[in-house]
C-alpha positions as CSV (number, residue, x, y, z in Angstrom):
1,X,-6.9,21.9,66.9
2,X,-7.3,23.6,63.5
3,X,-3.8,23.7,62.9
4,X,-3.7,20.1,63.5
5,X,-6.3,19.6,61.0
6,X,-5.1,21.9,58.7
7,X,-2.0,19.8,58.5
8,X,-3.1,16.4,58.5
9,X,-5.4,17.6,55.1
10,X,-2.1,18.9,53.7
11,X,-0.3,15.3,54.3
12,X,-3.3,13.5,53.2
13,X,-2.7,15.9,50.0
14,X,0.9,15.1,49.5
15,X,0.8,11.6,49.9
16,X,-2.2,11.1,47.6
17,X,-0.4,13.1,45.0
18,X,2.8,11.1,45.4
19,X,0.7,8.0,45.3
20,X,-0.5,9.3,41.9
21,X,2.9,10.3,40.7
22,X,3.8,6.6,41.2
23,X,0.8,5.0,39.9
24,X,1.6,7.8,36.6
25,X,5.4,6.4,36.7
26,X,4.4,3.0,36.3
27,X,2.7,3.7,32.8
28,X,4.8,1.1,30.7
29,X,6.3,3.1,27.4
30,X,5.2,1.1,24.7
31,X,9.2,0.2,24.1
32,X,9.3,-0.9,27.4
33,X,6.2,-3.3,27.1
34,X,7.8,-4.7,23.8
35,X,10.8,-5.3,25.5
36,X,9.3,-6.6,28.7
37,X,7.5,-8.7,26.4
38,X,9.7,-10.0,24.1
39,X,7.4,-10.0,21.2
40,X,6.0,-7.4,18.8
41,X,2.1,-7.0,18.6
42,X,1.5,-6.4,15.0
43,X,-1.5,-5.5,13.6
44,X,-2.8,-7.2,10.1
45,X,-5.4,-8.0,7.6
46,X,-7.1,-11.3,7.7
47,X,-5.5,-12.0,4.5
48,X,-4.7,-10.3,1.5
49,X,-1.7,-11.2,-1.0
50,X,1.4,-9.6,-1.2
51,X,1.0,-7.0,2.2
52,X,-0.1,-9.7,5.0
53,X,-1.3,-13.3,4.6
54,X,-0.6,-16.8,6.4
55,X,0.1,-19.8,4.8
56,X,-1.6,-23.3,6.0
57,X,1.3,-23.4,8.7
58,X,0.3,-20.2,10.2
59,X,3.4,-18.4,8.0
60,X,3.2,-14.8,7.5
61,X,4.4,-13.2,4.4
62,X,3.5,-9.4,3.1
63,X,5.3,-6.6,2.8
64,X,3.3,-4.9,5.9
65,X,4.7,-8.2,7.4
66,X,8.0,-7.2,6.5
67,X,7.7,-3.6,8.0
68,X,6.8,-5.5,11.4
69,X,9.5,-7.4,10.9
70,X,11.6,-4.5,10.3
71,X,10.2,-2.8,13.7
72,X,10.9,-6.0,15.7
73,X,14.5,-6.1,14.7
74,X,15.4,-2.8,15.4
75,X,13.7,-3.0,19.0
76,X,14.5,-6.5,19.8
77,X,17.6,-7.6,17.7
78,X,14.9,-10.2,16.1
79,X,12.9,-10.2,12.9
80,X,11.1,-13.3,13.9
81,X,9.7,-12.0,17.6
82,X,6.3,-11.0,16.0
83,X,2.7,-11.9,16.9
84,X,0.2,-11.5,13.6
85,X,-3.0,-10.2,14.9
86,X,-5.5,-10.3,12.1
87,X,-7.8,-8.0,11.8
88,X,-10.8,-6.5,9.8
89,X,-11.1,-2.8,8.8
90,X,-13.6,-2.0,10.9
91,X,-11.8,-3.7,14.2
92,X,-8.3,-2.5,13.2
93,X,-8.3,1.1,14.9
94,X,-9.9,0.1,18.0
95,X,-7.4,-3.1,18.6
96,X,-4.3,-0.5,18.6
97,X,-6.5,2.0,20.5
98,X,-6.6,-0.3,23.0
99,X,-3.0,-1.4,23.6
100,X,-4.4,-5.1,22.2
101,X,-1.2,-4.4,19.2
102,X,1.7,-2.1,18.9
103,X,1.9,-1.0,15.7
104,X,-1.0,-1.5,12.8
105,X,0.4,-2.4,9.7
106,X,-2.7,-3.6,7.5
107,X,-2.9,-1.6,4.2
108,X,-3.9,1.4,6.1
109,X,-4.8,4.8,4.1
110,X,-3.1,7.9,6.0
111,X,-5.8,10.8,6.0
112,X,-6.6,13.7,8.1
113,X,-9.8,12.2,9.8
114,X,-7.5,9.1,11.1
115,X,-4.2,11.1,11.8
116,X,-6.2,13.9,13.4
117,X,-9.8,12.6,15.5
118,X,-8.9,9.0,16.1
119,X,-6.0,9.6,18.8
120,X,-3.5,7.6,16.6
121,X,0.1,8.7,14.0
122,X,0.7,7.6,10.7
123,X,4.3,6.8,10.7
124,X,5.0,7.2,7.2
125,X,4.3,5.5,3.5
126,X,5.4,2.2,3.2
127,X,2.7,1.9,-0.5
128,X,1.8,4.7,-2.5
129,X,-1.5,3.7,-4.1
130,X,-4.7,4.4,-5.6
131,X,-8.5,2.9,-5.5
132,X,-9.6,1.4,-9.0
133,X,-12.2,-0.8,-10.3
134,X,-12.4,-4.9,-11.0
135,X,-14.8,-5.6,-13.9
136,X,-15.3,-9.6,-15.8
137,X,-14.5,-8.9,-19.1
138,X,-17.3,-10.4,-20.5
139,X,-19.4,-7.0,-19.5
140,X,-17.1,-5.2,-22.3
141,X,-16.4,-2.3,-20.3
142,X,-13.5,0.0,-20.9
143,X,-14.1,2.8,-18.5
144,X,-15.8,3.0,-15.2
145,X,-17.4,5.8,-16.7
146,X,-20.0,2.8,-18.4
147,X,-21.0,1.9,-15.3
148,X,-23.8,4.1,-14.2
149,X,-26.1,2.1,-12.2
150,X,-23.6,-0.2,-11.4
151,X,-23.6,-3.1,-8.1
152,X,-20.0,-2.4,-6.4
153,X,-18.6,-4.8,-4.1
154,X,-17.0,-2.8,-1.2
155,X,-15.6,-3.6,2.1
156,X,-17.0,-1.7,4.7
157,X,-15.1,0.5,7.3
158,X,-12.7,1.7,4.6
159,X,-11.6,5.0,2.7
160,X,-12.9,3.2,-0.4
161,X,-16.5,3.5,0.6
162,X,-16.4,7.6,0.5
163,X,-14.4,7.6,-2.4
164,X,-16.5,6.0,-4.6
165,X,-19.8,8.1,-3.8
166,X,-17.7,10.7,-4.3
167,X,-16.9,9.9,-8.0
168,X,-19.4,8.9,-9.0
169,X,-21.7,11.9,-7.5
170,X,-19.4,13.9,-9.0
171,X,-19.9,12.3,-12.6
172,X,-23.8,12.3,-12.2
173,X,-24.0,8.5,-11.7
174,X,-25.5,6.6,-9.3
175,X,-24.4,2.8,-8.0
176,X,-25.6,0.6,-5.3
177,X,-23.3,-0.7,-2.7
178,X,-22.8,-4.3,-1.6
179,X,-20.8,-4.2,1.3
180,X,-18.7,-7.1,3.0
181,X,-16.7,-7.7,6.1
182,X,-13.5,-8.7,4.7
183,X,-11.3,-8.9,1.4
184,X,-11.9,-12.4,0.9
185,X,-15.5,-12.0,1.1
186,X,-15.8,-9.2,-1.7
187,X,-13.7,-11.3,-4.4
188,X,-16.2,-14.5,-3.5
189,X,-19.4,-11.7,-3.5
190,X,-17.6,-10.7,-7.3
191,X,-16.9,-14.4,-8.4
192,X,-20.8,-15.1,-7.8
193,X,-22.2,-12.5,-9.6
194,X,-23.9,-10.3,-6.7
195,X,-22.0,-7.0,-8.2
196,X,-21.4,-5.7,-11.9
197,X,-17.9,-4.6,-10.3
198,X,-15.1,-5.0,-7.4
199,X,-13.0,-1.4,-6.1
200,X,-10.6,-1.1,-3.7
201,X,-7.1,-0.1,-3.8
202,X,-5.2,-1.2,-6.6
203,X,-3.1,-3.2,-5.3
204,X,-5.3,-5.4,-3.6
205,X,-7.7,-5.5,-6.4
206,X,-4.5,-7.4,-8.2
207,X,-3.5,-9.7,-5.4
208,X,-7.6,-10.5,-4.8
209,X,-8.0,-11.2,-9.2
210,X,-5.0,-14.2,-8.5
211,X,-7.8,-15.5,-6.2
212,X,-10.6,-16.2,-9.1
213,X,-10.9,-19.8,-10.4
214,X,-10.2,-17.7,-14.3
215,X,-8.2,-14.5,-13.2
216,X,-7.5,-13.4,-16.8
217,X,-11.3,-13.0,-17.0
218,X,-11.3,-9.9,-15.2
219,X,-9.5,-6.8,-16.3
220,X,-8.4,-3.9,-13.8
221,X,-10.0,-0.8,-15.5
222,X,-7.3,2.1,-16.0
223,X,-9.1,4.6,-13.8
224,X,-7.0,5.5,-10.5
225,X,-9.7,8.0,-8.7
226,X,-7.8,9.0,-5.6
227,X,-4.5,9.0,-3.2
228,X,-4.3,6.1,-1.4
229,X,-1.1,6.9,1.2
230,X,-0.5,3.4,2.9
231,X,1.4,2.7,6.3
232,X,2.4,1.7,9.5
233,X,0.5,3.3,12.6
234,X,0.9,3.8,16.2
235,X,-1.0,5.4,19.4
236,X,-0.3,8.9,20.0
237,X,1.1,10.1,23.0
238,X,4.3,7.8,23.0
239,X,6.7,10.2,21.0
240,X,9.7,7.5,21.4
241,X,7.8,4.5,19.9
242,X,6.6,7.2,17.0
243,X,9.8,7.4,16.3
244,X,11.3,4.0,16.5
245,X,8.2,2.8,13.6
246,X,9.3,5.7,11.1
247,X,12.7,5.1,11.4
248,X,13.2,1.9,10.9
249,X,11.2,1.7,7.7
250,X,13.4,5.4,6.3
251,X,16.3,3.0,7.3
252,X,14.8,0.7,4.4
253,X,14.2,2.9,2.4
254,X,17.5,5.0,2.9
255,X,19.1,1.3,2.4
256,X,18.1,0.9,-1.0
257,X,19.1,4.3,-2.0
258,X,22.1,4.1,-0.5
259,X,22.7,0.4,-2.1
260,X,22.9,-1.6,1.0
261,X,21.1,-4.9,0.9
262,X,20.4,-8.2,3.1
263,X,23.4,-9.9,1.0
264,X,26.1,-6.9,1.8
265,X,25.1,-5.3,4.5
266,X,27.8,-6.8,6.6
267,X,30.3,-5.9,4.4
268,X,28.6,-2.1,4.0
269,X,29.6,-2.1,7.9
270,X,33.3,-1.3,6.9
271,X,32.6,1.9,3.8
272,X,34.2,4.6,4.2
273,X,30.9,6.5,2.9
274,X,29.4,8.6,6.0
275,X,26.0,8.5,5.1
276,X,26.5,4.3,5.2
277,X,28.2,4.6,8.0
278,X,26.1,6.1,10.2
279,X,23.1,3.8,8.6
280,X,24.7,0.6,9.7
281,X,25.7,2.1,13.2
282,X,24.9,4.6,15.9
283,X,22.3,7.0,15.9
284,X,20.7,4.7,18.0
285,X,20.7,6.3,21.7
286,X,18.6,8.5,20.3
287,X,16.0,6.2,19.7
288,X,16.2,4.3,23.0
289,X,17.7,1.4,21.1
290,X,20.9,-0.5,20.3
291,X,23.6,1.2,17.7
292,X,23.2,-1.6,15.6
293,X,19.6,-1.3,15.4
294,X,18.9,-0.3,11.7
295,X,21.6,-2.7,10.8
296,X,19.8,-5.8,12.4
297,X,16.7,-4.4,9.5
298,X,18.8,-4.6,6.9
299,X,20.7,-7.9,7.7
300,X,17.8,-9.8,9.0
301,X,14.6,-8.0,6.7
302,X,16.4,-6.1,3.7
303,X,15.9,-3.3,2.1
304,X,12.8,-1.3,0.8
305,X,13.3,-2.7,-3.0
306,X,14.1,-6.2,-1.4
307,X,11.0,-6.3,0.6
308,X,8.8,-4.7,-2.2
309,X,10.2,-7.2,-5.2
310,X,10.2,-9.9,-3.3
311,X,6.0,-9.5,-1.7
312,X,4.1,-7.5,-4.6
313,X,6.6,-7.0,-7.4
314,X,8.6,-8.9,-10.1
315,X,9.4,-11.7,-7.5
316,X,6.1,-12.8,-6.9
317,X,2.6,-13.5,-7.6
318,X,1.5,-10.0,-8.2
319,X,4.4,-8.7,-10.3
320,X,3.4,-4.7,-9.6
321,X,5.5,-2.5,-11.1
322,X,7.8,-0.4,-8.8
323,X,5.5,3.0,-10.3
324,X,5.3,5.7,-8.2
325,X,6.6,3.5,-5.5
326,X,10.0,3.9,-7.1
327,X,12.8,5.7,-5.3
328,X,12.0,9.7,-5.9
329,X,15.9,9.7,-8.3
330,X,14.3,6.6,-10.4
331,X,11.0,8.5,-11.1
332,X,8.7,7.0,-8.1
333,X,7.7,9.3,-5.6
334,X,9.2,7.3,-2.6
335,X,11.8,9.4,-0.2
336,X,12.8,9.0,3.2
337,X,14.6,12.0,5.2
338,X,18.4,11.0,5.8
339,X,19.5,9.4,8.7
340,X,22.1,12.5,10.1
């Protein structure tokens, strides 16, 4: 009778650990899921010129936009299968915790805290930038540095907020903070007076001055006070779909260095140059996708200069220079490992 028992427990054992193998195999690889779905889940900000904002129509432009894009036509063969989730800082990490978006691409600064405590990968730099400081010229400020005792507009859940008690600790000044929800709501807090100053990263503090009624009132101080690494970010624990983000924006970036653009990149298909070659095919098995998955980027998206030029530099609003965001042989800082 005690054998008997003895091996029924053992069956019950097996068959409720093969019923949780299963249940484990069923777990949906976030590849998969994009694929099942048809449609990219892309995380964004609720508006912000020149990295992700929507037009009356519901059009998204930005150059995170553009990195989305970039992802969904690698994975699906599509640029235009994306679904724009906007988001605030403070509900951006939770929403790709989740599994409510795939990827975050939303301005996001890269920093130990995030890439190490929050269960989430940075996938690379898609902006190199650097918080500064909004002030109306009429104050007659040069330097932030005149500015003790200052009111800062700041949005709340963002690097920006422990950056600037940093400085200004550091410097033996004191400020009071008057914090907001989004973007839009710091420029308006600025426009009406409620602080002597705006800061945030750079280049938002440009594409939020073409918002003011009189934009050439305000100047952008010259003080850059830290490293603001921006870029696309995914959950941890999917190795595959790490992957798939970093590469396809290197493949943009490699694109541009290499001199492959939307207008030629069908015709780059037939050089004789390795290095194009195996950008605009193969290499992709080892990804889990299609070999002509970084040419689908180029073809449908373009290339890193294309996208940049086109969303925050000389071809738009903004006109940012290329700076540090240059390629690292045109004196920028911006380099992506060789696809070999």
């Amino acid at each position: 009778m005690k054998k008997r028992i003895l091996l029924g427990l053992a069956t019950v054992a097996l068959l409720s650990t093969a019923a949780y193998a299963e249940k484990s195999d069923k777990k949906m690889s976030t590849l998969d899921s994009v694929k099942k779905a048809g449609i990219l889940k892309c995380g964004v900000t609720t508006g912000l010129a020149g990295f992700s904002a929507a037009d009356k129509k519901g059009n998204w432009t930005g150059l995170d936009v553009d990195t989305c894009r970039g992802i969904a036509a690698a994975v699906l063969g599509d640029a235009t299968k994306v679904k724009f989730n906007p988001l605030t800082a403070k509900e951006r990490f939770t929403a790709l915790q989740s599994g409510e978006i795939d990827v975050l691409s939303r301005n996001t600064t890269w920093t130990l805290t995030r890439d190490a405590s929050l269960g989430l990968n940075f996938a690379g730099v898609n902006y190199y930038d650097g918080q500064g400081f909004l002030v109306s010229k009429k104050l007659g400020v040069k330097s932030v540095n005149d500015l003790d005792g200052a009111q800062v507009c700041i949005q709340a859940g963002t690097t920006t907020e422990l950056n600037l008690a940093d400085y200004f600790k550091s410097h033996n000044m004191k400020f009071k903070a008057i914090t907001f929800d989004t973007s839009d709501q710091t420029i308006k807090g600025f426009e009406a007076g409620r602080c002597d100053m705006l800061t945030s990263d750079q280049s938002q503090l440009y594409a939020l001055r073409i918002k003011l009624a009189k934009p050439e009132d305000a100047i952008v101080l010259p003080e850059v006070i830290s490293k603001e690494p921006l870029g696309p970010v995914v959950r941890q624990g999917d190795d595959q779909w790490f992957n798939i983000v970093k590469w396809s924006l290197n493949a943009m970036i490699n694109a541009e260095e290499l001199g492959v653009s939307k207008a030629n990149a069908k015709a780059m298909k037939k050089s004789k140059d390795p290095a194009i070659g195996r950008l605009m095919g193969g290499q992709g098995e080892k990804l889990g996708l299609s070999d002509d998955w970084s040419y689908n980027i180029i073809s449908q998206v373009g290339n890193y200069a294309e996208i940049f030029e086109a969303n925050v530099g000389k071809d738009s609003p903004l006109k940012i220079d290329r700076g540090l965001n240059a390629l690292w042989n045109k004196g920028g800082i911006m380099y992506a490992p060789p696809i070999r």
